[in-house]
PyMOL commands that place a pseudoatom at each C-alpha (Angstrom):
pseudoatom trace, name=CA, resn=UNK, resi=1, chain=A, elem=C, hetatm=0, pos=[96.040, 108.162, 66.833]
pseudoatom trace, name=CA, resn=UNK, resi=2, chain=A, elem=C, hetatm=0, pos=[96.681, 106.229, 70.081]
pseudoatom trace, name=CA, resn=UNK, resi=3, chain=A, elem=C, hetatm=0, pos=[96.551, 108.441, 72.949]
pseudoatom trace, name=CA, resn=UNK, resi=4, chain=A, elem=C, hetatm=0, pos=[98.235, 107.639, 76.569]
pseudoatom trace, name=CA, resn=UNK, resi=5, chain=A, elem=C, hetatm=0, pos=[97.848, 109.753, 79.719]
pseudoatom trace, name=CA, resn=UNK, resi=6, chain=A, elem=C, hetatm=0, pos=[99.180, 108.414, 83.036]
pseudoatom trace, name=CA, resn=UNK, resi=7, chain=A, elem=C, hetatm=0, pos=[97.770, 109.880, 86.557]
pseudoatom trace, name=CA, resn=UNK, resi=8, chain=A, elem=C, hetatm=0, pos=[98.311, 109.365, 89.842]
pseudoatom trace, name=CA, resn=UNK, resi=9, chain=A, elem=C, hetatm=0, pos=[100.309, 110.579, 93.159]
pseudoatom trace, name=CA, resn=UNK, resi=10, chain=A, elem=C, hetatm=0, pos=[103.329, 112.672, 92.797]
pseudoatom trace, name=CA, resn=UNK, resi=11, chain=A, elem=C, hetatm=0, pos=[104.165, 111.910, 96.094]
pseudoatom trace, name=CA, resn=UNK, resi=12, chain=A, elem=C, hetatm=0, pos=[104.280, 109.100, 97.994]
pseudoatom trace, name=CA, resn=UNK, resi=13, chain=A, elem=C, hetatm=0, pos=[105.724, 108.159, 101.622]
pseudoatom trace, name=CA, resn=UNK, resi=14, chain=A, elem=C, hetatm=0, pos=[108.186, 105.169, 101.701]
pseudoatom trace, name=CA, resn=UNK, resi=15, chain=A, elem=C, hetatm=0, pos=[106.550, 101.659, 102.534]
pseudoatom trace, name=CA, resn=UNK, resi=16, chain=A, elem=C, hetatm=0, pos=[103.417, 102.744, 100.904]
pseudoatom trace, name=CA, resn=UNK, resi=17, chain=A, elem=C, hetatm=0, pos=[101.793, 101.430, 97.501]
pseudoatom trace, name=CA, resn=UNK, resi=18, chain=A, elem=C, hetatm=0, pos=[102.100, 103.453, 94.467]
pseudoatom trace, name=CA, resn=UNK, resi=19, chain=A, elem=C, hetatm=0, pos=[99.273, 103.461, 91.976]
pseudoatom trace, name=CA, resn=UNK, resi=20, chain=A, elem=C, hetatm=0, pos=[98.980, 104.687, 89.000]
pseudoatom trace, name=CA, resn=UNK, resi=21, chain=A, elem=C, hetatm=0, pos=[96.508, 104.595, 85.941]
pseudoatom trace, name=CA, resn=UNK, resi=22, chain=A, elem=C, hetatm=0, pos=[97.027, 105.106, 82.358]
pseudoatom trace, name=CA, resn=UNK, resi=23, chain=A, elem=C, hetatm=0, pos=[94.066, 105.886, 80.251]
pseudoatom trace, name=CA, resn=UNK, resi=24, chain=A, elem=C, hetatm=0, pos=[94.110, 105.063, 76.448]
pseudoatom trace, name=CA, resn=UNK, resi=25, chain=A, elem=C, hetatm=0, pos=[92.373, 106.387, 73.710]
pseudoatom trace, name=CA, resn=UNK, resi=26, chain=A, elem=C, hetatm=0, pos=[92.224, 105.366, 70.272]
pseudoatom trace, name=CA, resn=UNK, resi=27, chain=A, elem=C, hetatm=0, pos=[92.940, 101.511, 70.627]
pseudoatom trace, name=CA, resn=UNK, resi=28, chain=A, elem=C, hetatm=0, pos=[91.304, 99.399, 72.681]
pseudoatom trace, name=CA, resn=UNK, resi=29, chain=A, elem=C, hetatm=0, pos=[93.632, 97.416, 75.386]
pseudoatom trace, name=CA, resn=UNK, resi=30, chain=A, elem=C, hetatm=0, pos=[92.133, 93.708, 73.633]
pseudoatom trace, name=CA, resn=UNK, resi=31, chain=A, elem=C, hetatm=0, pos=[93.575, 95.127, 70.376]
pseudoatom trace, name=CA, resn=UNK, resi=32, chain=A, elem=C, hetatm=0, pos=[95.111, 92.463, 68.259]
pseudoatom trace, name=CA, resn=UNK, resi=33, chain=A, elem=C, hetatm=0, pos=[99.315, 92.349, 69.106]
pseudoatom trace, name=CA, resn=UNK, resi=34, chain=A, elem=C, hetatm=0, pos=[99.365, 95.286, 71.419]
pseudoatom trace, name=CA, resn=UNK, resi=35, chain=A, elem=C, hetatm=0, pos=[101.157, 95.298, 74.652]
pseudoatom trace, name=CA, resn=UNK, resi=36, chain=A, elem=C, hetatm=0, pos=[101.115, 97.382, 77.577]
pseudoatom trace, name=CA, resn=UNK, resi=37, chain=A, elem=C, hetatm=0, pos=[104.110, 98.344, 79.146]
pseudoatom trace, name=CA, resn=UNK, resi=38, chain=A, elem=C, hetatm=0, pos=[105.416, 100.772, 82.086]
pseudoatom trace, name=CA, resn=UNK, resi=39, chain=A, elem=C, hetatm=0, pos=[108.867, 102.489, 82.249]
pseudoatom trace, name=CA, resn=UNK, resi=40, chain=A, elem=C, hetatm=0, pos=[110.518, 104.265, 84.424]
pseudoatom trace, name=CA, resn=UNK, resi=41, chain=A, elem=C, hetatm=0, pos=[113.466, 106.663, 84.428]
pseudoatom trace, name=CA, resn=UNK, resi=42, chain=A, elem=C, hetatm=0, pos=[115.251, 107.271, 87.430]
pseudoatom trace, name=CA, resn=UNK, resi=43, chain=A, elem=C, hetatm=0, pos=[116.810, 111.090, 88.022]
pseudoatom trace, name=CA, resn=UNK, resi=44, chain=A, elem=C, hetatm=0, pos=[120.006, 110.247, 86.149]
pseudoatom trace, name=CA, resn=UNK, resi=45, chain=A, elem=C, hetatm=0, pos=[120.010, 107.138, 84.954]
pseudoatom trace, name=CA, resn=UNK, resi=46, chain=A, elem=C, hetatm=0, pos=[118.649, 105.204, 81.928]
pseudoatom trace, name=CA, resn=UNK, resi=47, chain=A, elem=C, hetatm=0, pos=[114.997, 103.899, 81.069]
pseudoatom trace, name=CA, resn=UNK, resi=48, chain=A, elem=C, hetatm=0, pos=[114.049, 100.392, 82.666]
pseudoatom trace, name=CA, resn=UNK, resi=49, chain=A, elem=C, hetatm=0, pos=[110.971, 98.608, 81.864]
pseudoatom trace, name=CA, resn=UNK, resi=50, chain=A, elem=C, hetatm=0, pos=[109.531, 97.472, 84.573]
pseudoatom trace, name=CA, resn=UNK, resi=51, chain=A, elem=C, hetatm=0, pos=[106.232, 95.358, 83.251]
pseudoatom trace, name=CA, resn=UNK, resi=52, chain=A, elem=C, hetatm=0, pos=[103.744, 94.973, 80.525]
pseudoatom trace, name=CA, resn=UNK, resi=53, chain=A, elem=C, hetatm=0, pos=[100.100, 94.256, 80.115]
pseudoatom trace, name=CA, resn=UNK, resi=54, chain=A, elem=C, hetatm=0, pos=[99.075, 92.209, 77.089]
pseudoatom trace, name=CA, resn=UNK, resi=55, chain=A, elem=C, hetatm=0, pos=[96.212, 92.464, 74.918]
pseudoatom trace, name=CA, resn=UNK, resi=56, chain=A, elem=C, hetatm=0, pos=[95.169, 89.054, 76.039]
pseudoatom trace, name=CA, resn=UNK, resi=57, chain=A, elem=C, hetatm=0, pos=[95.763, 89.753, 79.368]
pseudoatom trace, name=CA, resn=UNK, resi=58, chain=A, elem=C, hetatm=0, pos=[99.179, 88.230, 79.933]
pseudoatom trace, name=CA, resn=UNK, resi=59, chain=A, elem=C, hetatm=0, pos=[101.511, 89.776, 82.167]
pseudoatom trace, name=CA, resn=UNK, resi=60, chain=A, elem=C, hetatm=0, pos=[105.362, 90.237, 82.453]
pseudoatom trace, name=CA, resn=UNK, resi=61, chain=A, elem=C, hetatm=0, pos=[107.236, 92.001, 85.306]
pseudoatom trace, name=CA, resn=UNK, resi=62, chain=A, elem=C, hetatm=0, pos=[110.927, 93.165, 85.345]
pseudoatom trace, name=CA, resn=UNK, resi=63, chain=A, elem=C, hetatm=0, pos=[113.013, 91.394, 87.799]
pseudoatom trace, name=CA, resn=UNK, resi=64, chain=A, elem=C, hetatm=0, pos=[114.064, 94.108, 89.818]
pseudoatom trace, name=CA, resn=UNK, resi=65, chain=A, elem=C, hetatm=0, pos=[110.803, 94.912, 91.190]
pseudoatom trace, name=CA, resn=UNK, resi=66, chain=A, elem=C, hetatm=0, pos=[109.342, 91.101, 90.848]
pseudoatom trace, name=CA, resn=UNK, resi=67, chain=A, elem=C, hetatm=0, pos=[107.214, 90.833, 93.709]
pseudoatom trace, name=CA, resn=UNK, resi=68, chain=A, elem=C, hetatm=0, pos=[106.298, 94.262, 94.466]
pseudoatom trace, name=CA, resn=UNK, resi=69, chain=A, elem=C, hetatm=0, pos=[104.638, 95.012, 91.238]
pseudoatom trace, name=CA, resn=UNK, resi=70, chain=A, elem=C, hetatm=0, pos=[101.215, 94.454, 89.774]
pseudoatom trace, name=CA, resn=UNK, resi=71, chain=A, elem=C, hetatm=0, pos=[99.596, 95.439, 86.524]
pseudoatom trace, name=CA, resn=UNK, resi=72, chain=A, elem=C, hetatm=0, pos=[96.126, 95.155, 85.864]
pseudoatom trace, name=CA, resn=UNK, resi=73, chain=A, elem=C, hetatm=0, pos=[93.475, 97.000, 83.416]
pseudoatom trace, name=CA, resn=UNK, resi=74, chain=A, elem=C, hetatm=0, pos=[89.791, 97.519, 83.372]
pseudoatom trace, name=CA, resn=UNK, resi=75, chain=A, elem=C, hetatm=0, pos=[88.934, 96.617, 79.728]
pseudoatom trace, name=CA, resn=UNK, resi=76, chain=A, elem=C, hetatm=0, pos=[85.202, 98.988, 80.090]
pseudoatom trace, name=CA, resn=UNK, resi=77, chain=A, elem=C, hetatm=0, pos=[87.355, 102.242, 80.822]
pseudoatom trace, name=CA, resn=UNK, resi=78, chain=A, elem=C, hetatm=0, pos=[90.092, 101.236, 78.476]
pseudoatom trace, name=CA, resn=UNK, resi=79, chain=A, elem=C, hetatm=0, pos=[92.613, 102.188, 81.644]
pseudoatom trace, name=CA, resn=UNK, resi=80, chain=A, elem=C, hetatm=0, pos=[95.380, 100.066, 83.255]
pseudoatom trace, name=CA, resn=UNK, resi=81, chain=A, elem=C, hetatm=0, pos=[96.613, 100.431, 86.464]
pseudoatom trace, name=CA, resn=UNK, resi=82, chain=A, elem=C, hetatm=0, pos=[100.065, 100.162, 88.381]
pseudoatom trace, name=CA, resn=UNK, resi=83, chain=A, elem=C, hetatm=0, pos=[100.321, 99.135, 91.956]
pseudoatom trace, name=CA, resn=UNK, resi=84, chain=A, elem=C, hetatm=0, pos=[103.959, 99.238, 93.090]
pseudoatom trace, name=CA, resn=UNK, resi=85, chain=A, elem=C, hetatm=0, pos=[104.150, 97.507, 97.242]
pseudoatom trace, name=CA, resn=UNK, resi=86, chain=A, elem=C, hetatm=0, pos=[106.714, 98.894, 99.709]
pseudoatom trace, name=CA, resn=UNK, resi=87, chain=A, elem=C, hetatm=0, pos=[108.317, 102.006, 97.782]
pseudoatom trace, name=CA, resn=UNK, resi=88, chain=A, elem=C, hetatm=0, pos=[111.289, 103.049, 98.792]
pseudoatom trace, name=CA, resn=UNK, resi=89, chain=A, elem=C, hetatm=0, pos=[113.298, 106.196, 97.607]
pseudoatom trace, name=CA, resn=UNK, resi=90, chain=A, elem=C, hetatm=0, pos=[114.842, 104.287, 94.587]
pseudoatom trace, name=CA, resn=UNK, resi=91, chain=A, elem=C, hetatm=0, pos=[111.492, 104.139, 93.215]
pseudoatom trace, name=CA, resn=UNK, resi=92, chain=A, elem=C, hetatm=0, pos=[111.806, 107.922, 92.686]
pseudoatom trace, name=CA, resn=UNK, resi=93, chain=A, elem=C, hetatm=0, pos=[111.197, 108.229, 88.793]
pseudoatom trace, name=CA, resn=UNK, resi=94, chain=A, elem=C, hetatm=0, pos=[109.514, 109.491, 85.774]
pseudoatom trace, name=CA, resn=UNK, resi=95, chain=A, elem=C, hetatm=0, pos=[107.068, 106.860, 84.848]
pseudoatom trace, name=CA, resn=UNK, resi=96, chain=A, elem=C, hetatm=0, pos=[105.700, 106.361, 81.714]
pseudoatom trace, name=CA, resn=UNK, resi=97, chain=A, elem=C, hetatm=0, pos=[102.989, 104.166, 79.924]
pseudoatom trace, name=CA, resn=UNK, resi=98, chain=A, elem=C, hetatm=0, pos=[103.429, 102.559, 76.670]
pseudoatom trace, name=CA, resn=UNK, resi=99, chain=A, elem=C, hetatm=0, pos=[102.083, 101.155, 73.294]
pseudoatom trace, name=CA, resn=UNK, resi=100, chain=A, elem=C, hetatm=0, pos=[104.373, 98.574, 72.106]
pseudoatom trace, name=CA, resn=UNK, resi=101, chain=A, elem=C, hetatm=0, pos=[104.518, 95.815, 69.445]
pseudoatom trace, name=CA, resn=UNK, resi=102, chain=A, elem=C, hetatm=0, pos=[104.980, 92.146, 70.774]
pseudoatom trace, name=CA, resn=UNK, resi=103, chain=A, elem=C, hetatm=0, pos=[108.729, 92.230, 69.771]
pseudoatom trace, name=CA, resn=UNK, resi=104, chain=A, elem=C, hetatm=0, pos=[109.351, 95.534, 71.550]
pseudoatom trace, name=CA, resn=UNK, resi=105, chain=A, elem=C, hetatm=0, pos=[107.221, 94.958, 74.777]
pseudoatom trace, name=CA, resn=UNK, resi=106, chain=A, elem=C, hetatm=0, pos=[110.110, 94.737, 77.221]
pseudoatom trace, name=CA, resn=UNK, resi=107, chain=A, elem=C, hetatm=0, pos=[112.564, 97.117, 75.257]
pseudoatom trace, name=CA, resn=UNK, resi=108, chain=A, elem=C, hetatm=0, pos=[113.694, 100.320, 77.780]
pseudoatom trace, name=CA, resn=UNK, resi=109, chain=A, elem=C, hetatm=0, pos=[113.600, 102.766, 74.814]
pseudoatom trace, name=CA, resn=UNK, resi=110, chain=A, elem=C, hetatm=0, pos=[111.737, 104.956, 72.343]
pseudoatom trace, name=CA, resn=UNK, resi=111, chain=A, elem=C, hetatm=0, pos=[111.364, 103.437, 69.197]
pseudoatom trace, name=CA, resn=UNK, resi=112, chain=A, elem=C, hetatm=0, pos=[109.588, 101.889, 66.101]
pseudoatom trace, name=CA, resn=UNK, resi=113, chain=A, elem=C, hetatm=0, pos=[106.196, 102.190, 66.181]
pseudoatom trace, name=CA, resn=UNK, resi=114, chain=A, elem=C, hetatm=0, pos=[105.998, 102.932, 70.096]
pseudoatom trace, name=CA, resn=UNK, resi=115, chain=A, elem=C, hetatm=0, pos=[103.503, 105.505, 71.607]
pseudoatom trace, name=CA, resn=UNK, resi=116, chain=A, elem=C, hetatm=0, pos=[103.876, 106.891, 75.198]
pseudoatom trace, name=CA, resn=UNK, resi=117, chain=A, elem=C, hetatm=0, pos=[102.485, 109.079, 77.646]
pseudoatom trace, name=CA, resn=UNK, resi=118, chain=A, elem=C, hetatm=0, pos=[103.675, 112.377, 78.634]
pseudoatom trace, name=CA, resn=UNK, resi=119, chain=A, elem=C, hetatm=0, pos=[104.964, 110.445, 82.010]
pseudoatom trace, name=CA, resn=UNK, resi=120, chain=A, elem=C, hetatm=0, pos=[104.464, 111.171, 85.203]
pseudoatom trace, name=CA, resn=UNK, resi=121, chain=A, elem=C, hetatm=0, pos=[107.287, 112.729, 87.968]
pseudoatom trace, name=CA, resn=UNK, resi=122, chain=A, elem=C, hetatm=0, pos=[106.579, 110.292, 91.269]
pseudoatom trace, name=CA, resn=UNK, resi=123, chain=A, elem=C, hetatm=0, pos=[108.824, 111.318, 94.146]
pseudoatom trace, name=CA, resn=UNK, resi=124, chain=A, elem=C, hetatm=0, pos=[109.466, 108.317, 97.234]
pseudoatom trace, name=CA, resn=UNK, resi=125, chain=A, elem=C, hetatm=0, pos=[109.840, 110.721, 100.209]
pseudoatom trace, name=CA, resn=UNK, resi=126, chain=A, elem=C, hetatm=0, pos=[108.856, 110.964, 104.221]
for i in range(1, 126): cmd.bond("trace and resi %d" % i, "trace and resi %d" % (i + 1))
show_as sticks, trace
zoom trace
């Protein structure tokens, strides 16, 4: 059973860097096909994926936040890690981490053989 748990800040000043880490357990990130995604959910609106990590190490970043975003992992803790640059209040959101297949990776919803973390409330506020 893959596991996902993401961590970090629940609040964080505008202009500043969000980070956040999601720890896995049960698959290893270099596991054949898997990929690595984040989503958020604004208060409100709908789910909008936002990047993904691949099991090779390829990366893919929604346009919206191309730019500020970077995804990287650390393969010995079996962890990735979001850094989101210059956060305003529209980054306010649930976000979540994600186990996807290669044909889902960029998909903003639950689905086929998916598995997510609980999520994480992150509020953009002075």
């Amino acid at each position: 059973q893959v596991q996902l748990q993401e961590s970090g800040p629940g609040l964080v000043k505008p202009s500043q860097t969000l980070s956040l880490t999601c720890t896995v357990s049960g698959e290893s990130l270099t596991s054949a096909g898997s990929y690595w995604s984040w989503i958020r959910q604004p208060p409100g609106k709908d789910l909008e994926w936002i990047g993904y990590i691949s099991h090779s190490g390829l990366r893919s970043y929604g346009p919206s936040l191309k730019g500020r975003i970077s995804i990287s992992r650390d393969t010995s803790k079996n962890e990735i890690t979001l850094d989101l640059r210059s956060v305003t209040p529209e980054d306010t959101a649930v976000y979540y981490c994600a186990r996807r297949s290669p044909i889902r990776a960029t998909i903003p919803a639950r689905g086929g053989d998916d598995y997510w973390g609980q999520g994480i409330q992150v509020t953009v506020s002075s």
